[in-house]
C-alpha positions, -999 to +999 in steps of 0.1 A: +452+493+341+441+458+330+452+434+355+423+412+355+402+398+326+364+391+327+341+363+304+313+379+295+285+348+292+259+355+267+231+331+258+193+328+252+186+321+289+202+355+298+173+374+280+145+388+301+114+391+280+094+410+301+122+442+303+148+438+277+178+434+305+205+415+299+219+394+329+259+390+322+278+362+341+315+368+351+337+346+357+368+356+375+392+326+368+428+340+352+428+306+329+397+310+312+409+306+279+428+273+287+397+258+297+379+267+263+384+253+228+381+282+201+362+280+168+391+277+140+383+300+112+376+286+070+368+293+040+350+266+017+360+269-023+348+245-046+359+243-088+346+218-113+367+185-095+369+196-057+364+213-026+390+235-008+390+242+025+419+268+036+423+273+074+447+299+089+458+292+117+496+309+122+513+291+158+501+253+154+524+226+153+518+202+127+524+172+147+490+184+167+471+189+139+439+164+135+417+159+103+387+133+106+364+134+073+332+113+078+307+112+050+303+155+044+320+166+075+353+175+075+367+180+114+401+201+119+416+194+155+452+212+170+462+240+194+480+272+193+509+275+217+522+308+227+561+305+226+575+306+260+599+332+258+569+359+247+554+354+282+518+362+291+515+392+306+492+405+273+478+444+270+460+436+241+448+399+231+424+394+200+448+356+189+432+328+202+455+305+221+449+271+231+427+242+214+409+246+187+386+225+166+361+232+139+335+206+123+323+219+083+298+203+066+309+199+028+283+210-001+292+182-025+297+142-021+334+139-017+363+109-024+379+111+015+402+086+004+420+112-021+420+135-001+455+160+008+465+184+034+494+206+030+506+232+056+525+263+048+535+294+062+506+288+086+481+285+063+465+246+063+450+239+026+428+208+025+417+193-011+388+170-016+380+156-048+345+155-055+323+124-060+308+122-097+284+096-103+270+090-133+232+098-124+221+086-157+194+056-161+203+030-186+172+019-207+172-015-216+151-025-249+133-056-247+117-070-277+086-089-277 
């Protein structure tokens, strides 16, 4: 009943102004989703001292797993691997299998280098500690 998938394409230069229709590009190729990285799913917390950042992501080996934090963004980098003996001939597929990456940008001036990342029952829970400067202005009396 579903033997072969289709990629349905949709962007901005699909749209037809003039009569609403939407042009749909398929693209036949078994693999697709090899050849695509998926958009890992967060959440963002902050309290008083830091920001959280949980990312589920159930299947990915920890010796795959990537974290680059430059300035406010925070990068997470790995892949899912389906296990071999599960097979592939899917019915239904909603998981994302494959490479995934996804770039946040943080809402507070962080410490990167306290940062820690612990990994747990497939849930990957990254702590930040935030930056607190002292943003007040020393006055200086002079005397004449």
């Amino acid at each position: 009943m579903f033997e072969k998938r289709e990629k349905i394409i949709l962007s901005a230069d699909n749209w037809d102004d003039n009569n609403a229709n939407l042009d749909f590009n398929f693209n036949n190729n078994e693999n697709w989703h090899e050849e695509e990285e998926g958009k890992l799913a967060v959440d963002v917390l902050e309290n008083e001292n830091e920001v959280i950042v949980l990312a589920p992501m159930a299947g990915a080996q920890v010796s795959g797993l990537e974290l680059h934090l430059h300035n406010d963004l925070l990068t997470i980098k790995g892949e899912r691997v389906i296990p071999d003996q599960v097979g592939n001939n899917f019915i239904y597929e909603e998981c994302f299998w494959g490479k995934f990456s996804r770039t946040v940008v943080l809402p507070k001036e962080v410490k990167p280098e306290l940062v820690k990342a612990e990994y747990k029952n497939g849930l990957l829970v990254i702590t930040i500690p935030k930056f607190k400067e002292d943003r007040k202005i020393p006055i200086h009396i002079v005397d004449d």
